[in-house]
TIDRENDO-21234 format. One record per residue: x, y, z of N, C-alpha, C in turn. Coordinates in steps of 0.05 Angstrom, whole numbers, plus 32768, in hexadecimal, padded with zeros to 4 digits. Layout:
residues N
XYZXYZXYZ/...
end
This chain:
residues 185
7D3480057D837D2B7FF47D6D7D417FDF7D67/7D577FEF7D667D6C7FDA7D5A7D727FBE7D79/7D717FDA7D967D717FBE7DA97D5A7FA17DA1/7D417FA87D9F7D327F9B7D9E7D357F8A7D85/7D427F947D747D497F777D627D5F7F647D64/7D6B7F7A7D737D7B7F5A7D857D797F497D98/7D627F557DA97D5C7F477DBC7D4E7F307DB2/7D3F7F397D997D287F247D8F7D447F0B7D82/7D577F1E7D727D6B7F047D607D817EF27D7B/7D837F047D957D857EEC7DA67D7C7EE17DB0/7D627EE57DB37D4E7EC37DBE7D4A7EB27DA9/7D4F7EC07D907D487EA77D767D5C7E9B7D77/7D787EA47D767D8C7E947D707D997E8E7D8B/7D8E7E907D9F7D937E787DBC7DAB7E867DB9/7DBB7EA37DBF7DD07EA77DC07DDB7EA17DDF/7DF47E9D7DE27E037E957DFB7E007EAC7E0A/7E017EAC7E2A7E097EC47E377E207EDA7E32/7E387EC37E2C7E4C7ED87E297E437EE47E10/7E3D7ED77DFA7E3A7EEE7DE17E247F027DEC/7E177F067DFA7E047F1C7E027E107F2F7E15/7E257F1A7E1F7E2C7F3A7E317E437F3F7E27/7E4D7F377E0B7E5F7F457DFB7E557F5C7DF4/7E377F4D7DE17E267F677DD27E1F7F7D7DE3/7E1A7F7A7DFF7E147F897E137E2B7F9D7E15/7E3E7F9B7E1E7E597FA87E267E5C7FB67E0B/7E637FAB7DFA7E6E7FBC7DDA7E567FCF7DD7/7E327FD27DDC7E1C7FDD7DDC7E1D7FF37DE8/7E277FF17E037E1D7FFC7E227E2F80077E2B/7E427FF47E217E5D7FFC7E3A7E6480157E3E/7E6F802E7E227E7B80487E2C7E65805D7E3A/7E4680527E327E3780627E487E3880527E5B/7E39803D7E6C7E34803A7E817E4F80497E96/7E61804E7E847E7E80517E907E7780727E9A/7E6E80817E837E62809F7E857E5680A07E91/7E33808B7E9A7E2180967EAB7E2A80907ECE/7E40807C7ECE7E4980757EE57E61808F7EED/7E6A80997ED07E8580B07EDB7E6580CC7EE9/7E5580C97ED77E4580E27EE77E3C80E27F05/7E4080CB7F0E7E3980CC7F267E4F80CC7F3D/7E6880BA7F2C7E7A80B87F467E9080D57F3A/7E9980D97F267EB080F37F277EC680E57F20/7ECB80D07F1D7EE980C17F1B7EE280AA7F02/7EFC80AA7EF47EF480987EDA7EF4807B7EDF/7F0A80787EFD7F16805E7EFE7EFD80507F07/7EF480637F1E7EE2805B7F307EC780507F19/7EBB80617F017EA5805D7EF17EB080477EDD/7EC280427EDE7ED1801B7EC97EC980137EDF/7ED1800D7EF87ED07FFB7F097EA97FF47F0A/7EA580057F087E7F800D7F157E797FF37EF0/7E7880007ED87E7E7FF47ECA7E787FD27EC8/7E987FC97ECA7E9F7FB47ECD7E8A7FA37EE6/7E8D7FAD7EF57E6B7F9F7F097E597F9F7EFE/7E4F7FB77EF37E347FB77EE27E2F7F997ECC/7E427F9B7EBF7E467F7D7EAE7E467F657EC3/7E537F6B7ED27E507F4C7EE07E3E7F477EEC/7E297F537EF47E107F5C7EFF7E0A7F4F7EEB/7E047F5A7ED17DF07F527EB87DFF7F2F7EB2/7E117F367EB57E1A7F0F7EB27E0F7F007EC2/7E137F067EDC7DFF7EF37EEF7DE57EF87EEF/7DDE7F0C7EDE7DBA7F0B7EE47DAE7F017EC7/7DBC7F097EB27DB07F077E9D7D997EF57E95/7D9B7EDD7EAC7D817ECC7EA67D677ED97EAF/7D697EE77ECA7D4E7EEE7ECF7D4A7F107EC3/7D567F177EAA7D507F337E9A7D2F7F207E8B/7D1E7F307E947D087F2D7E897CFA7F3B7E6E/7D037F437E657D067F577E527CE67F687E51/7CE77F6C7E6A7CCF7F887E787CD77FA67E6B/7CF57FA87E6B7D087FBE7E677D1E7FBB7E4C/7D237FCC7E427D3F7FCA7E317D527FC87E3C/7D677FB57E317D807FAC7E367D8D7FCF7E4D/7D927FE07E387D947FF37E427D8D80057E56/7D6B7FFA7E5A7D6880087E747D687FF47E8B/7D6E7FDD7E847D737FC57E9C7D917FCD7EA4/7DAC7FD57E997DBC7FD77E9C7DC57FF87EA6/7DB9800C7E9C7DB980287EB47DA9801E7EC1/7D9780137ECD7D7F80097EE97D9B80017EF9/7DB37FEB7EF07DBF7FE27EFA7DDC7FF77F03/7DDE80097EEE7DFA80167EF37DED80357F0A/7DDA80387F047DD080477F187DD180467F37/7DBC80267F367DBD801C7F587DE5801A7F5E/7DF380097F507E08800F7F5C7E1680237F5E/7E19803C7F517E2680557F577E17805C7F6D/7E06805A7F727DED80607F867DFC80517FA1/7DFD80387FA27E08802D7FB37E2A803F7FB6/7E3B80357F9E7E5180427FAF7E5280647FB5/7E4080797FAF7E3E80887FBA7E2F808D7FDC/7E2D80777FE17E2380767FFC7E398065800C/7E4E805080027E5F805A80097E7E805F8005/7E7F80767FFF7E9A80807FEF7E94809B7FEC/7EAD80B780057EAB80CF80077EB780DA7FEF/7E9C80EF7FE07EA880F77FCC7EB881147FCF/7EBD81197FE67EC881377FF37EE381407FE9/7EF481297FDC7F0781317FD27F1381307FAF/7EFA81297FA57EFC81237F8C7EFE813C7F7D/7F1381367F657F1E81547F597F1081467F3D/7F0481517F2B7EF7814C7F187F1681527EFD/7F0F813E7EF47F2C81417EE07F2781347ECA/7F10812C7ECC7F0781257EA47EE6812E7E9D/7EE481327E8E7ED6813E7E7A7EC0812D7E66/7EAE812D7E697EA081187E5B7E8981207E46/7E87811B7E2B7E7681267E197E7981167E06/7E5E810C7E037E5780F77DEB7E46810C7DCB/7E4F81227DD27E3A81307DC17E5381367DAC/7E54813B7D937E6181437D837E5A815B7D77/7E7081727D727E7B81907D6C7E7481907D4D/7E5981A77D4B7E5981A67D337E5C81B87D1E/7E6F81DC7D307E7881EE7D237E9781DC7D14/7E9A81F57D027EAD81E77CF87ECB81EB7CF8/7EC4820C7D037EDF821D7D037EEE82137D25/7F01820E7D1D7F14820B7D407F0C82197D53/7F0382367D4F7F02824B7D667EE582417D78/7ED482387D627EB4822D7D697EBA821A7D79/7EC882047D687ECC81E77D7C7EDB81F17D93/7EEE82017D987EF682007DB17EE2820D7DC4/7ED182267DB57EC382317DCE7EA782297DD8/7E9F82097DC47E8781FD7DC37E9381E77DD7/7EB281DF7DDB7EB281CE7DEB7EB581D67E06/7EC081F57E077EC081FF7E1B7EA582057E29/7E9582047E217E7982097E297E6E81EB7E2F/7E6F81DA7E1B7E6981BF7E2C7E7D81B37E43/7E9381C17E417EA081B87E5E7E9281C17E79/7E8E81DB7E6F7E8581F07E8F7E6C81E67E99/7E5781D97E807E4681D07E867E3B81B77E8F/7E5381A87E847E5081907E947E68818A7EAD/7E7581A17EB67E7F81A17ECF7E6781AB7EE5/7E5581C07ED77E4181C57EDF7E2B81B07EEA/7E2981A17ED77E0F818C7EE47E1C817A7EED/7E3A81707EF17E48815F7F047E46816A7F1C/7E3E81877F247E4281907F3F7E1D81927F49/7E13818C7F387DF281877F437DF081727F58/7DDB81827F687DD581647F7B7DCF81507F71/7DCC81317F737DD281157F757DB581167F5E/7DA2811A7F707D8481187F627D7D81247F4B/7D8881407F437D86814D7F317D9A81417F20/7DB2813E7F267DC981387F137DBB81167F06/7DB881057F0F7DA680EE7EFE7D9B80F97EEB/7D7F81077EF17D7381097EDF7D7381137EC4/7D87812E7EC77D8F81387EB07DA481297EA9/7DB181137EB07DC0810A7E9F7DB280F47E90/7DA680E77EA17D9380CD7E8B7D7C80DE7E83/7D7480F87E7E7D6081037E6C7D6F810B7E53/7D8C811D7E557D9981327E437DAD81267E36/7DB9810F7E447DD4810B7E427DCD80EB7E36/7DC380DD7E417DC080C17E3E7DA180B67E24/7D9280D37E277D7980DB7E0F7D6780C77E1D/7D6880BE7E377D4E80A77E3F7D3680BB7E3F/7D1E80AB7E497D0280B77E457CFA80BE7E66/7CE380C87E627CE080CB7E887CD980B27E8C/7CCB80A07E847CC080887E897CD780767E8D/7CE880727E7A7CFD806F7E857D0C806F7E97/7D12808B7E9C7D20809A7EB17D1E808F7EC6/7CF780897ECE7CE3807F7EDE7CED806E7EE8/7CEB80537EE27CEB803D7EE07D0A80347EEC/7D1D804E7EDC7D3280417EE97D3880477F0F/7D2E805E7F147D3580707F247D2180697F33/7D0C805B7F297CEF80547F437CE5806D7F50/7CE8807E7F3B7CD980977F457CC6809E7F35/7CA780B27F3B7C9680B77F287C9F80CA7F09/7C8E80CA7EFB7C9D80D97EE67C9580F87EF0/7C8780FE7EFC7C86811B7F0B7C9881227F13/7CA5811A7F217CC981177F377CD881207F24/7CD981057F0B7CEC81107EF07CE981287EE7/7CCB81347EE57CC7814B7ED17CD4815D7EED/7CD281627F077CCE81737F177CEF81777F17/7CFD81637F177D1A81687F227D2981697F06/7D23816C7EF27D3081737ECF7D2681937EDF/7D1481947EE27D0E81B47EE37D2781C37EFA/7D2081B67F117D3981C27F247D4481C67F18/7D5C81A97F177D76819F7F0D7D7C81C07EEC/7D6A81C57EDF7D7081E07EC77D6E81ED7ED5/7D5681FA7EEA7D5682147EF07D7582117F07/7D8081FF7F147D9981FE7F237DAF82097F0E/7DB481FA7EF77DC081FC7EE27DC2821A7ED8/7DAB821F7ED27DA6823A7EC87DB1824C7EE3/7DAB82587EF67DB482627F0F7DD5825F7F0F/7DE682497F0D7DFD82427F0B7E0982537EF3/7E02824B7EDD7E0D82627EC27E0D82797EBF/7DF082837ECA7DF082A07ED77E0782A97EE4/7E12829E7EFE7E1C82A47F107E37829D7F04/7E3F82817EF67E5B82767EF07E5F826A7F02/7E57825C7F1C7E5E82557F2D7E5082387F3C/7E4B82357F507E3B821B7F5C7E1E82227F65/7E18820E7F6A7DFF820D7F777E06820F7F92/7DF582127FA87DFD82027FCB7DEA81EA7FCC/7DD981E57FBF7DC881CD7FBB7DC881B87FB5/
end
């Protein structure tokens, strides 16, 4: 809602590109930095992914048709390129060394917050080790709150696919916590 009233108060007031891809970056930016760290494993590597994503939207911003929200024009965009540099860039040696959670702790006692963060760590070390296809979806369903239509649209896949591989991608999840361990999948 709130995108859409800015989209509407920047075509009224003829705003400049750069002020849009200010508003864009200060909007978007620390998720695009997160949904790009979920795919590559490295922080430097998901700024860098990032910083393209913007310049992407700088040089395209004229032909954004506004078919889509700002926001889902911009994961459409941070997606295809993690996508790209995971095809090519070997991730065989990547040691996972940050931690990423936009959700906020809402016991109150220390012992809670530490063992509520310890549980969202395991679990989102957990869905960082999902396969490629699964790991998307639950992150722009759970993590990023998009819609399947959404999801859709960005990923050019049916919303069946979405519903089918949220289902994997938990029952993988679930199997993993069971066990404490990985998937082979």
């Amino acid at each position: 809602m709130l995108e859409k009233k800015k989209c509407d108060e920047m075509e009224d007031n003829f705003v400049d590109r750069e002020e849009t891809i200010e508003w864009l970056m200060n909007e978007y930016g620390k998720s695009v930095v997160r949904l790009a760290y979920t795919f590559v494993k490295k922080e430097q590597l998901a700024e860098d992914i990032a910083q393209e994503v913007f310049i992407k939207c700088y040089r395209n911003l004229d032909t954004f048709r506004s078919e889509s929200s700002y926001k889902t024009w911009i994961y459409r965009i941070t997606v295809n390129l993690c996508k790209d540099k995971l095809r090519s860039w070997s991730f065989k040696n990547i040691i996972l060394t940050e931690f990423i959670s936009k959700n906020k702790i809402d016991n109150n006692t220390p012992e809670s917050e530490l063992l509520n963060m310890e549980k969202k760590k395991d679990l989102s070390i957990k869905v960082l080790t999902l396969p490629i296809k699964y790991r998307e979806v639950i992150i722009l369903y759970y993590y990023e709150e998009l819609s399947y239509i959404q999801i859709a649209d960005m990923l050019d896949i049916s919303i069946q696919t979405i519903k089918s591989r949220l289902y994997r991608g938990r029952l993988l999840l679930k199997k993993m916590m069971e066990k404490g361990g990985r998937t082979d999948g």
